[in-house]
C-alpha positions in Angstrom: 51.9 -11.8 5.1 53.6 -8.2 5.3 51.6 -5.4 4.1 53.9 -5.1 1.2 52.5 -8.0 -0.2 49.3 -7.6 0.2 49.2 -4.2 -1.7 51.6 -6.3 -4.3 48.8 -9.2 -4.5 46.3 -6.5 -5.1 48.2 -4.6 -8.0 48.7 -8.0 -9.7 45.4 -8.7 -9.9 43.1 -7.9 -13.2 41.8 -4.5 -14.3 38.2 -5.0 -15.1 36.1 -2.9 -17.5 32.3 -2.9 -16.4 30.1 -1.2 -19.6 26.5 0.0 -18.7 28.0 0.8 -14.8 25.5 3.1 -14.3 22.8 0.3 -13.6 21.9 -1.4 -10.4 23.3 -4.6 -11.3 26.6 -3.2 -12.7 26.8 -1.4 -9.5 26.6 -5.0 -7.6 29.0 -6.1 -9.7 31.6 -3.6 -9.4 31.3 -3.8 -5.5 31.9 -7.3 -5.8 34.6 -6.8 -7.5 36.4 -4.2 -5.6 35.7 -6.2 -2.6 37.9 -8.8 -4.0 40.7 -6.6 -5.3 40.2 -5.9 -8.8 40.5 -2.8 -10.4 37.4 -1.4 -12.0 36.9 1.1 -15.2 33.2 1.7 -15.2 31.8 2.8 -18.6 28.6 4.8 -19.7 26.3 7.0 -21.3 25.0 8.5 -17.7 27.2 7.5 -14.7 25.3 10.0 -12.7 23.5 7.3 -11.0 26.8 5.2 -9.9 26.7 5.7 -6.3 30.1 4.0 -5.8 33.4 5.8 -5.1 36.5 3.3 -4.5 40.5 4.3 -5.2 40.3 1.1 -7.2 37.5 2.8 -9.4 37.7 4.3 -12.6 34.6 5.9 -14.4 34.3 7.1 -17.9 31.4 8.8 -19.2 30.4 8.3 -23.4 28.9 6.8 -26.1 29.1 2.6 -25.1 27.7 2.0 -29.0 30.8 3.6 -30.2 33.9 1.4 -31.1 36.3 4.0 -31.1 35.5 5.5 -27.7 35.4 2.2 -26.4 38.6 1.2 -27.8 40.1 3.9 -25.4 38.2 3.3 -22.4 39.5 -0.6 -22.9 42.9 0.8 -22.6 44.9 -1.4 -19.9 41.7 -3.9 -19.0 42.3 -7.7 -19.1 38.3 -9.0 -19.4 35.1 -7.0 -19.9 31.7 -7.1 -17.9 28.7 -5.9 -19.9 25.7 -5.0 -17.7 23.9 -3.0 -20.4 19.9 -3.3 -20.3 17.3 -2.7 -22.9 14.8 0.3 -22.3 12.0 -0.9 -24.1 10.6 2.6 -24.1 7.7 3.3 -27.4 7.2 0.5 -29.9 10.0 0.5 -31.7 12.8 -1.8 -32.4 15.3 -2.6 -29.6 18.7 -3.2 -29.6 20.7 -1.9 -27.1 22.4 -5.1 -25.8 23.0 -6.3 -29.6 23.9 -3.0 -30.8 26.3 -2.8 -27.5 27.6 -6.0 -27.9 28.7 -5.9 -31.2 31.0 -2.3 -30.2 32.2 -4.1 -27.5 33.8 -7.1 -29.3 34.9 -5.2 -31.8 36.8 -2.7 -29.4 37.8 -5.9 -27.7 39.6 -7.2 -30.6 41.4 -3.8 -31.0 42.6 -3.8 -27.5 43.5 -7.2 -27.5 41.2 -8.6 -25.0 39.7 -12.0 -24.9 37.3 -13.0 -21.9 33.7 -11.2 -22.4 31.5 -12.0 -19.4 27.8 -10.3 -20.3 23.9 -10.5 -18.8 21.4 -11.9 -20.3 18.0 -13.0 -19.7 16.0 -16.2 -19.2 13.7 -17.3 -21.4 14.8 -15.3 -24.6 14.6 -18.0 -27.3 11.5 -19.9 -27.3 11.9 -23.3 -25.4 8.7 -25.8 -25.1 9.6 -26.5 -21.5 9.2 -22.9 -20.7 6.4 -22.0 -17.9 3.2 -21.2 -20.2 2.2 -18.0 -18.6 5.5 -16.6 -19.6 5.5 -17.8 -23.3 1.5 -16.8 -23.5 1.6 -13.6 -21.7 4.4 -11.9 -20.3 6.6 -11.8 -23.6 3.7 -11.1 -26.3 2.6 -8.3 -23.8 5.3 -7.2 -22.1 9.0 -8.2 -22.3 8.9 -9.2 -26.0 10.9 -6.8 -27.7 13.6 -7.0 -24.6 14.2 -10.5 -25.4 14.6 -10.0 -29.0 17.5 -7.7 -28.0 18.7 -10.7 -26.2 18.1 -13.6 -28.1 20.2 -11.5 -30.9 22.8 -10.4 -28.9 23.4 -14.3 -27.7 22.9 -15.2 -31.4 26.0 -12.6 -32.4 28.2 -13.7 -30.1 27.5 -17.5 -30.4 27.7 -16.7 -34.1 30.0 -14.6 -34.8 32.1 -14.1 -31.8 34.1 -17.6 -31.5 37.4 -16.0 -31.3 36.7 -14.4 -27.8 36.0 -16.4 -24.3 32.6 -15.2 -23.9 29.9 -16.5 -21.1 26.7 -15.3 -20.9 24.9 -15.2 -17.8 21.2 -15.2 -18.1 18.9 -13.7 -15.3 15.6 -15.2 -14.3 12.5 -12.4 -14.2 12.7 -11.5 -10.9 16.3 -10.1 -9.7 15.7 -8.9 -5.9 18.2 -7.0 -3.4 18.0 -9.9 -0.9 21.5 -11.0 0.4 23.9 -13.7 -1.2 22.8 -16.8 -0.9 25.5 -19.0 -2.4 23.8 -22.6 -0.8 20.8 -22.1 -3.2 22.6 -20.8 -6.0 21.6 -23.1 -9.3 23.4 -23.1 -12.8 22.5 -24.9 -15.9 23.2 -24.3 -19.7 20.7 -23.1 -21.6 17.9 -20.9 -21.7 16.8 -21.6 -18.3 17.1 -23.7 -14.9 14.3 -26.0 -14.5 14.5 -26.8 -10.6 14.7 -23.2 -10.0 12.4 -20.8 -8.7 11.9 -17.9 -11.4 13.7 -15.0 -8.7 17.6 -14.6 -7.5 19.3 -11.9 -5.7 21.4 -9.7 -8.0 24.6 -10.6 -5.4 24.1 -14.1 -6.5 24.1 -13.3 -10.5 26.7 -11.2 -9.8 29.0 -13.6 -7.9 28.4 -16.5 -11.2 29.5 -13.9 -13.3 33.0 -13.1 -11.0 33.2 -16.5 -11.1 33.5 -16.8 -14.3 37.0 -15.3 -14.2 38.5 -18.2 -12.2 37.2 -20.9 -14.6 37.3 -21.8 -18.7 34.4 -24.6 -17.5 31.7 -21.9 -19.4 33.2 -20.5 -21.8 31.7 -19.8 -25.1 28.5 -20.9 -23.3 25.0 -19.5 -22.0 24.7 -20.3 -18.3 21.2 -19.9 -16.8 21.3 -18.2 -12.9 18.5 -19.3 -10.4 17.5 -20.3 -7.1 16.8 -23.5 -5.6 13.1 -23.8 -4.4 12.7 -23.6 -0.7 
């Protein structure tokens, strides 16, 4: 193939918007992507802590719970990756990824975009098969009010949000910076993956959620991410 082409192949491809970039994950993500030949518009509050710099790279600093500025940052993107966390700082209420969400579909529909491809977590709606000490301890304690941001974001979307391709992709507890591993990558729908191990690299959440872009198979579904037990 003549150079050319290659550079011709690489224009045609998708222009992806990442919001939240600013976070580890998104950052995993966007590298994936870029590796692969997409173009990126990364979107936050605080990008300061985006280490990446790429030709292919756009980065756009505001308010991610605003429609309006969202609605311009969408400009010329074809699907939308939303990495945004929950802080869970003090005791009040949170609702960043619901609150998020909901500016995001709605700038989606403005811009005419369809395919929404967003992180969630495990475990966020109460299941019976879930592992006790998680149920008992960690959420009450701990994690509770960030997967009440979740379970309400999934419940929008799932809800509300039927004319967009949406998949969410839902992260066990432990996301770790070891390399890909895509032989004991495991997916199931649903709250959670019961062969699984609890712990996956962020590469290999990240790679599910690029290849989400290839494939209608999970559309309008919540995919659980894992790893197979050694």
């Amino acid at each position: 193939m003549q150079l050319g082409s290659i550079v011709d192949n690489l224009q045609l491809k998708m222009k992806c918007a990442v919001i939240g970039c600013g976070n580890g994950f998104a950052q995993e993500v966007i590298s994936q992507l870029l590796a692969q030949g997409y173009r990126v518009t990364g979107v936050d509050i605080d990008t300061k802590k985006l280490n990446l710099k790429h030709e292919g790279l756009q980065v756009i600093e505001g308010d991610m719970f605003s429609e309006d500025f969202l609605t311009k940052s969408l400009d010329g993107c074809d699907v939308v990756f939303s990495c945004v966390g929950s802080t869970c700082t003090g005791w009040g209420t949170v609702r960043e990824r619901e609150d998020a969400t909901k500016a995001t579909v709605e700038a989606m529909h403005r811009a005419g975009i369809k395919k929404l491809i967003t992180k969630s977590s495990m475990y966020s709606v109460y299941d019976p098969r879930h592992p006790w000490f998680m149920e008992s301890v960690m959420k009450p304690l701990f994690w509770g009010r960030h997967y009440e941001d979740c379970a309400n974001m999934e419940k929008y979307l799932v809800e509300k949000c039927q004319d967009i391709n949406f998949v969410v992709v839902k992260t066990p507890p432990c996301v770790n910076n070891k390399p890909m591993n895509v032989e004991k990558i495991l997916i199931a729908e649903g709250q959670f993956v019961p062969e699984g191990c609890c712990e996956a690299p962020k590469a290999n959440v990240a790679k599910v959620m690029l290849d989400c872009l290839d494939t209608k198979e999970w559309d309008r579904k919540l995919i659980a991410v894992d790893t197979l037990k050694n």
